[in-house]
N, C-alpha and C positions, 0 to 999 in steps of 0.2 A: 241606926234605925230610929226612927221620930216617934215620939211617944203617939200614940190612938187619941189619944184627947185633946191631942192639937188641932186645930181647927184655921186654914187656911182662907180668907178669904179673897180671890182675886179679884178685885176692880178696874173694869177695864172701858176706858172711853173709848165711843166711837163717831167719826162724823164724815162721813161719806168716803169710806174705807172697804169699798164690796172689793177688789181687787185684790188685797192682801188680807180679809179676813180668812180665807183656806188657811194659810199659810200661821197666821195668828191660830186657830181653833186647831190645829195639827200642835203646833208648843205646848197647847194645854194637856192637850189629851196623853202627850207624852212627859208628865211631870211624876218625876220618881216622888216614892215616899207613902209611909202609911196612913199619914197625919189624913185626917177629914178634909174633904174641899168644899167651896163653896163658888160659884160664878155669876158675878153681877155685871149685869155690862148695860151702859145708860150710854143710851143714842142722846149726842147732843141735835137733833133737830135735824138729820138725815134726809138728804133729798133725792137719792139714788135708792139703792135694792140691801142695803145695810142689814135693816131689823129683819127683813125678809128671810132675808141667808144665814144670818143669827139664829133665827130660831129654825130656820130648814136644819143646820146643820149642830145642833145641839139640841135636837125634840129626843132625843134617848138620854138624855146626860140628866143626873140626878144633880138637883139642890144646883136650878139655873133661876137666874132672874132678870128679866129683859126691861128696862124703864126705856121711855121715851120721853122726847118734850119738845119745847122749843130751845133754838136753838140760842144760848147762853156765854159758851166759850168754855172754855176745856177745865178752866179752876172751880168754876159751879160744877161741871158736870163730877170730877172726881168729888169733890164734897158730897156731893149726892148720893155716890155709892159709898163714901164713907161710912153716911149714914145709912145705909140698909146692912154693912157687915157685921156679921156675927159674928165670925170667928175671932182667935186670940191674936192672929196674924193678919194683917194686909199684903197682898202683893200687886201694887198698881202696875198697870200697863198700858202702854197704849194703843190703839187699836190697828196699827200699822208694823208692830213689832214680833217676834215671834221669840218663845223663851227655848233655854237650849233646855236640853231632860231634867238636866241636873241642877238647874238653878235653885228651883225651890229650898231642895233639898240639902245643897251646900249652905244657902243665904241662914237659913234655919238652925244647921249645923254651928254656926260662927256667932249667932247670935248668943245662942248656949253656951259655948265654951269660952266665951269672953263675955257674958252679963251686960253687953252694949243693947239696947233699944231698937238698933238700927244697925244692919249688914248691905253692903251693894259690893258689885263686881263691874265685871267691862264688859261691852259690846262691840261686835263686828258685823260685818254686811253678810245679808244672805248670798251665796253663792258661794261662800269661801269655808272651809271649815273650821268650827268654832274651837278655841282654846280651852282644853278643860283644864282643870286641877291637877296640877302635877306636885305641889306642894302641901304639906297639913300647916304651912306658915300664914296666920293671920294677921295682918297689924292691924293695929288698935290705936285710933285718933282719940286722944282726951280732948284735944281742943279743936272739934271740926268749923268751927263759927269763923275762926280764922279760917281756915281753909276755902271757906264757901263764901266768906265774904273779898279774900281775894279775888278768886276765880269763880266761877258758877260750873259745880261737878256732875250733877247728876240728872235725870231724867228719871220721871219715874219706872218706867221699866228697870235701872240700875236696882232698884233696893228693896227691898223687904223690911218690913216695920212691926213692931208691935202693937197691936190696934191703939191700949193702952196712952200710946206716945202719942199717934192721932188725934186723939182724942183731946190729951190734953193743949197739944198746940193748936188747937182750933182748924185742922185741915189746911189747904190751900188759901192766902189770901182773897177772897170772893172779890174785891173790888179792883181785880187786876186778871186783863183777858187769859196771858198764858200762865201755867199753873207749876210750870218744873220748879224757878227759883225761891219763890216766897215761902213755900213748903219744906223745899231745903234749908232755908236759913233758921226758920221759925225750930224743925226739927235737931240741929245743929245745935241749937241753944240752950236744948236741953239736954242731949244726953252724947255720948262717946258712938264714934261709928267706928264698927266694924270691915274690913276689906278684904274679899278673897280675891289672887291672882286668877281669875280666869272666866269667857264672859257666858255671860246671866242671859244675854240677849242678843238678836240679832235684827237690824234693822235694814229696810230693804232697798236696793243700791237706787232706783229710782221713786221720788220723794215729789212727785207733783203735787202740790196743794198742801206738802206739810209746813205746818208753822215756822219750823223752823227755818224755812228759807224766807220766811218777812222777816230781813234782819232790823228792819225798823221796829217793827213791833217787839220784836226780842228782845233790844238793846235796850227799849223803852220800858220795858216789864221789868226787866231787872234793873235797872234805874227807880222805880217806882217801888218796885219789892224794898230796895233798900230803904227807901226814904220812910215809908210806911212801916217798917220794922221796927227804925230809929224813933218815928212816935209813939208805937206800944209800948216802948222799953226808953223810960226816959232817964232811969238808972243803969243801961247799959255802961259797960267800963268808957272809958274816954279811948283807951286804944282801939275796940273794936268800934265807935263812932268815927272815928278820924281813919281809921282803913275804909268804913263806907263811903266817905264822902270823896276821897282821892280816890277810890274805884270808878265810884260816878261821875264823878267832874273829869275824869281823862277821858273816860269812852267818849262822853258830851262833847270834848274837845276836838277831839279827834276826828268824828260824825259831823260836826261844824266846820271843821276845814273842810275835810272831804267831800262833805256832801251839800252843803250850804255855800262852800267855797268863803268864811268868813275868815277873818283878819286876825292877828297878834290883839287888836286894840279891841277884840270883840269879848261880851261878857263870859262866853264860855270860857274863854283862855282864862281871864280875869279870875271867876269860880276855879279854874285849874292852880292857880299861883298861889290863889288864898286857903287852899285845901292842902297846900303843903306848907302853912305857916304857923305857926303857934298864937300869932296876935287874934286868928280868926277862927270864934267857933264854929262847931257844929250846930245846921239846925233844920228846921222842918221846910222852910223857906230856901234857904241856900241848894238844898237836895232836891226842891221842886224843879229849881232853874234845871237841873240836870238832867230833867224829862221833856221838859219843853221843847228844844231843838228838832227832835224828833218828831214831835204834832207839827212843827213849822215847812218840813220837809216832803213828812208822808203821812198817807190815812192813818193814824192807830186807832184801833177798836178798844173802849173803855167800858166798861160792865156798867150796865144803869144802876146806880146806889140801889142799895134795898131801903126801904120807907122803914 
């Protein structure tokens, strides 16, 4: 049972998601646990019947809060409700996703009994039924920065945070359109995460107009995530700089045969060879090359600096 004086805040983006909001606003409503809730959902700039149906079908639900704007891109808008959360917990989602009962309530659980900052679980499609907890076995990542700078894990719907931790990693990269990976890395670097076997969320089998199928911009954001991380942190260790940059410079490589149809003798390859050599280091310039391919191929949308 969760303590009464916990105080949950969900943040939940949305951008032209009327389709699968029912189906989102149903996960909430069915969230176990005594802890306080809170629900902020910031329309990124919605062109469809979004905020409409937001507040049609959440006008009885206590301590809701509906922002609008223009439209910005998914990293601004979570930072936004960042900042409007009160509670001692975060749980982002996205506005297409739908949480199984027990989410909350487990992610919460695990965060307690292992003192991590940070808990997530797995996700499966709706239509299937979801995996609950069959286990009280949690493991415990001391070193997730490796992890998430090999691979890119989570989404926000995976995890559960302590506002705390938000806070202090400064939220989502702002100068990078999509918002999953930069917040994961930044998060990762500071504290141990948490994992329970069984999923937190369910996302839904048809994905028209989610981001995640512009795998250009994906590929590009996390390329950029990395690069822009390695400049916050210029005393990062040298192991975790040199896994970013061989992260980067292969997807780049690979995007550039594939998709550019370029050659052995081309710069991406070149950034590939030299990313696994010790004569060459890491640096803010060489991690750029690694985004670039990507603008050269397809549209990507870049957040206009803030003044």
């Amino acid at each position: 049972m969760q303590n009464e004086n916990e105080k949950v805040s969900y943040v939940v983006t949305v951008y032209n998601k009327t389709q699968f909001i029912p189906d989102m606003i149903k996960g909430l409503e069915a969230q176990e646990g005594s802890f306080e809730k809170e629900y902020i959902f910031i329309d990124d700039g919605s062109t469809d019947e979004s905020v409409s149906l937001l507040k049609k079908l959440t006008y009885h639900w206590p301590n809701v809060h509906i922002e609008t704007g223009e439209n910005t891109g998914p990293s601004r808008a979570l930072n936004k409700g960042f900042r409007l959360a009160t509670g001692n917990y975060i749980k982002a989602l996205d506005g297409d996703d739908r949480l199984t009962s027990w989410a909350t309530s487990h992610l919460l659980t695990a965060i307690k009994k292992t003192d991590c900052a940070l808990a997530y679980g797995l996700q499966s499609l709706m239509g299937t039924p979801p995996r609950p907890l069959e286990t009280q076995d949690i493991q415990i990542f001391s070193d997730p920065l490796y992890n998430s700078l090999t691979n890119a894990q989570l989404t926000p719907s995976m995890w559960l945070a302590k506002k705390e931790l938000i806070d202090e990693v400064g939220g989502c990269d702002p100068n990078i359109f999509v918002q999953d990976y930069s917040i994961e890395i930044r998060m990762a670097h500071r504290s141990s995460f948490a994992f329970i076997p069984c999923d937190v969320f369910q996302a839904p089998v048809a994905r028209d107009g989610r981001l995640s199928e512009n795998v250009a911009q994906t590929l590009h954001d996390v390329n950029l995530a990395l690069m822009n991380f390695i400049d916050e942190h210029p005393d990062l260790e040298n192991r975790y700089r040199s896994l970013a940059w061989k992260r980067a410079s292969g997807r780049a490589w690979k995007w550039a045969r594939r998709e550019a149809k370029k050659s052995y003798y081309s710069k991406e390859f070149l950034a590939y060879l030299q990313s696994r050599s010790r004569l060459y280091k890491v640096s803010y310039e060489r991690l750029k090359q690694c985004c670039d391919i990507y603008q050269q191929t397809h549209p990507i949308r870049i957040p206009t600096p803030y003044l």
